[in-house]
C-alpha positions in Angstrom: 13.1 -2.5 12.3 14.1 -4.7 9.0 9.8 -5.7 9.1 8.4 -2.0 8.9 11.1 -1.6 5.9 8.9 -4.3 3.7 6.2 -2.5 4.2 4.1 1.2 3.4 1.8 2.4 5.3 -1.4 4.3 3.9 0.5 7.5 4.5 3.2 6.8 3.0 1.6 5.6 -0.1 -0.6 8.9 -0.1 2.6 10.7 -0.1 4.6 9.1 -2.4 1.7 8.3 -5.3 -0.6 11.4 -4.5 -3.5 9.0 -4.0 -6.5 9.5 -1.3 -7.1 7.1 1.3 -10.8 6.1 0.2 -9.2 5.9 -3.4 -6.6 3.6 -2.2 -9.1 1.1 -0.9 -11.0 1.4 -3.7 -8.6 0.5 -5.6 -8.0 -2.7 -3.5 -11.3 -3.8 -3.2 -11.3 -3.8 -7.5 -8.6 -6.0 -6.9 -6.2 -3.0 -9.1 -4.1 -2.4 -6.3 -2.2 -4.6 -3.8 -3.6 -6.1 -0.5 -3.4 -4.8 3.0 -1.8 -6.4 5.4 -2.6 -6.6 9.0 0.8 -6.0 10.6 -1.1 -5.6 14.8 -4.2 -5.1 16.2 -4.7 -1.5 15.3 -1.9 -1.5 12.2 -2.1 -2.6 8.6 0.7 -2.0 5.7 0.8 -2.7 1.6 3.9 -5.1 1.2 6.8 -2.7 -0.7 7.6 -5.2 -3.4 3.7 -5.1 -4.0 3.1 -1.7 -4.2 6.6 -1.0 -6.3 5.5 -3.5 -8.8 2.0 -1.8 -9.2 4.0 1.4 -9.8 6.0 0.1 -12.5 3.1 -1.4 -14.1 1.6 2.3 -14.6 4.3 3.3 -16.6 
């Protein structure tokens, strides 16, 4: 599926950056990291491009 490619998923982003969950949407609610995005009914994601570019603006 090209669509789930675009995006990360909460758990994936826990993995990848070591974050918690709660930190996560913390974070988005401070408007420091990017927005969720509701993909179905019971599903959200963080757009790749998004999340990559708030990486990069760490370092």
């Amino acid at each position: 599926m090209a669509v789930e490619a675009e995006f990360f998923t909460v758990q994936e982003i826990i993995v990848k950056y070591k974050l918690s969950e709660s930190t996560i949407y913390r974070k988005e609610k401070a408007g420091t990291f990017p927005k969720k995005v509701k993909l179905s009914e019971r599903r959200v994601g963080f757009r790749a491009h998004e999340v990559l570019a708030w990486a990069a603006a760490l370092n």
